[in-house]
C-alpha positions in Angstrom: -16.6 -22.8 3.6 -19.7 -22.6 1.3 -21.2 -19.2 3.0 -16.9 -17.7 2.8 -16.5 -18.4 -1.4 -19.2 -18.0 -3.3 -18.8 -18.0 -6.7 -18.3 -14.6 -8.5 -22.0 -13.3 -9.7 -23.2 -16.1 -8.5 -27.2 -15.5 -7.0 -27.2 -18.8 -5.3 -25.1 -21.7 -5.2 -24.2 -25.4 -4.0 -21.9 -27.4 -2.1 -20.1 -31.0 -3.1 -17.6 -32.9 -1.5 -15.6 -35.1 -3.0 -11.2 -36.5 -2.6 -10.0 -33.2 -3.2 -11.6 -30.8 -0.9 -15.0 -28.9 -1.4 -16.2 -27.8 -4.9 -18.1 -24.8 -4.8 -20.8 -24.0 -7.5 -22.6 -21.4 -8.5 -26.6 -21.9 -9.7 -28.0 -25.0 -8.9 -28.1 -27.0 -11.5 -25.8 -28.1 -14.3 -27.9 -25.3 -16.4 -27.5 -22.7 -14.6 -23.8 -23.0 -13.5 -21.5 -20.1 -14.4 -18.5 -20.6 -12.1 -17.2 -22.6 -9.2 -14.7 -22.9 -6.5 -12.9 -25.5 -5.7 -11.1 -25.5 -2.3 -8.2 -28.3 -2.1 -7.6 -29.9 0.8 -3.9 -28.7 -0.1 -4.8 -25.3 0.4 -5.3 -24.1 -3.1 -8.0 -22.1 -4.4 -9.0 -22.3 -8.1 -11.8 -20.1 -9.1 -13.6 -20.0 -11.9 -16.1 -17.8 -14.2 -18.0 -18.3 -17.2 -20.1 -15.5 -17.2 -18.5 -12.3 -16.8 -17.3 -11.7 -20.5 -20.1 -13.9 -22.0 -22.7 -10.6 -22.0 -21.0 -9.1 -25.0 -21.7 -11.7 -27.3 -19.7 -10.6 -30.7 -18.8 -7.5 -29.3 -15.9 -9.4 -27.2 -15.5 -6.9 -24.6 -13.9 -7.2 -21.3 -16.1 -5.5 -18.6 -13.0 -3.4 -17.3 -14.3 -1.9 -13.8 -17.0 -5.2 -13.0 -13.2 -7.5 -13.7 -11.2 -5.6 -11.3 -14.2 -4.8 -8.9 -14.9 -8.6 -8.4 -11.3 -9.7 -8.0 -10.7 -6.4 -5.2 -14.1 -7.5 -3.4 -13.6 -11.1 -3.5 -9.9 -11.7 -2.5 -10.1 -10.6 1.1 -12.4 -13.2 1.5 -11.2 -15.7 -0.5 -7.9 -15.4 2.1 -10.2 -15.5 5.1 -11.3 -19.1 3.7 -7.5 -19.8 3.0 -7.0 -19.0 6.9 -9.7 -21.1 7.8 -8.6 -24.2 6.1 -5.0 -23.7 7.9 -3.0 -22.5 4.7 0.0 -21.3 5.8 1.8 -17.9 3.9 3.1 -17.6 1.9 1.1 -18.0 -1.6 1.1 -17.3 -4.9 -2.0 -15.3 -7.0 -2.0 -16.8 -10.1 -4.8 -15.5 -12.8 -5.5 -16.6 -16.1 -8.2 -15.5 -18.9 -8.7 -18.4 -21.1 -10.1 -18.1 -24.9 -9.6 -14.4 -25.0 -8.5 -13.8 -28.7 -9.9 -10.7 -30.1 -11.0 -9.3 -26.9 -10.9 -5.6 -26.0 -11.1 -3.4 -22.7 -14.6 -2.3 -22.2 -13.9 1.7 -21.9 -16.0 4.2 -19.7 -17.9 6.3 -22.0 -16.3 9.5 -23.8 -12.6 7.8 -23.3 -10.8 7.6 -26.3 -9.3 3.9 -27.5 -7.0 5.0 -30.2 -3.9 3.4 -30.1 -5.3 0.4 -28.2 -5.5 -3.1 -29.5 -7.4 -6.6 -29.4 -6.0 -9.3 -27.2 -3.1 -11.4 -29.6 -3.3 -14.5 -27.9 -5.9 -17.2 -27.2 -5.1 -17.7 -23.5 -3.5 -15.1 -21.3 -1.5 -15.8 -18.3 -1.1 -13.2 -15.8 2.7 -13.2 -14.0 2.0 -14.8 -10.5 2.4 -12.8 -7.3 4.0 -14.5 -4.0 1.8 -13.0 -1.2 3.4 -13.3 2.4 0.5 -12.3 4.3 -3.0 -13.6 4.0 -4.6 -11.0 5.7 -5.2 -8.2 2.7 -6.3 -4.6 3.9 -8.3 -3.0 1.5 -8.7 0.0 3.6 -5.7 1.9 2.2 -2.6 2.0 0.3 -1.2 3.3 3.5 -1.0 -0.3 5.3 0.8 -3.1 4.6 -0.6 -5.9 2.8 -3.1 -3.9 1.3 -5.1 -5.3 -1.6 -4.2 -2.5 -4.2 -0.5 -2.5 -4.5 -1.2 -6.6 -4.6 -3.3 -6.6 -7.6 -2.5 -3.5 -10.0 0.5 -5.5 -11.2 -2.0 -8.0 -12.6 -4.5 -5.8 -13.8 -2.1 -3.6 -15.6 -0.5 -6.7 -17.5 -4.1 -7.2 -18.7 -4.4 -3.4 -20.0 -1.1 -4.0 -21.3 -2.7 -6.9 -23.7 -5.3 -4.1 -24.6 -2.1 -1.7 -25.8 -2.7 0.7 -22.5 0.0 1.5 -20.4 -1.6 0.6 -17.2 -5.2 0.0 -15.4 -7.0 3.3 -15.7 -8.5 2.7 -12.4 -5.2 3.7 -10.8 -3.2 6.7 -11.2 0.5 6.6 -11.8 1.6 6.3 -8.2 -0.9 3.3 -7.8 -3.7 5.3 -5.9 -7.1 3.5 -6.9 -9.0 6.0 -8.9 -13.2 6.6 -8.7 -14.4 3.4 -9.8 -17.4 4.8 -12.1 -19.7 2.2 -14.1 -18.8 2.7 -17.8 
């Protein structure tokens, strides 16, 4: 399990055991943690981040494309692991950004954000998704189960928080779009 969920930007990481299942964390030591997960013998998953939004300080952006980009490149193999500990479809995606007041979409540069506002609540929720497959394609939209008609809903609630309509990483028929850095 350790070497199948690593911890999202996580440069090294270590393993504990304990009643519940496997606890996965990232850095070694308790100063250099910045995330875990934590793999229950039940079959859940709860994964965690501290350091994606802490870069901008006051600024209290969210790092649009790097939030998105680590939840598509990590949730095919975060359902591998599910398969290996025996989990059994179907599940539900649940994601939640905690003390997120204030916060704003990080925009590439030259795109306009008039009409957009800060995050209104402290904690935001995300609607859950049931998921009958846990095998994800993330080849195309063009096969079932694939990753991107499974997570737009959930990343275009959280542009909705932002006042945008939708992701901007996806066009209007749900097509991902070129993923440039901002």
């Amino acid at each position: 399990m350790q070497t199948q969920l690593q911890p999202i930007n996580a440069n090294n990481w270590g393993t504990y055991y304990d009643l519940g299942g496997i606890f996965i964390s990232g850095g070694n030591s308790p100063e250099t943690r910045n995330g875990y997960i934590y793999a229950l013998r039940t079959g859940a998953l709860e994964i965690v981040d501290m350091s994606m939004f802490a870069w901008s300080g006051e600024d209290k952006l969210i790092p649009s494309l790097q939030f998105e980009n680590e939840i598509l490149g990590n949730l095919v193999q975060w359902f591998t692991a599910l398969r290996a500990m025996k989990a059994e479809p179907p599940v539900v995606l649940m994601i939640s950004l905690l003390n997120v007041q204030g916060y704003t979409m990080a925009l590439p540069l030259g795109m306009s954000s008039y009409g957009t506002h800060p995050i209104m609540r402290e904690h935001l929720y995300l609607p859950g998704t049931v998921i009958e497959s846990l095998i994800l394609n993330s080849d195309s939209r063009e096969t079932p189960h694939n990753i991107f008609d499974v997570l737009r809903p959930h990343f275009d609630v959280l542009w909705n928080a932002c006042g945008f309509p939708q992701s901007i990483y996806f066009d209007a028929e749900g097509n991902p779009q070129h993923r440039t850095r901002y």
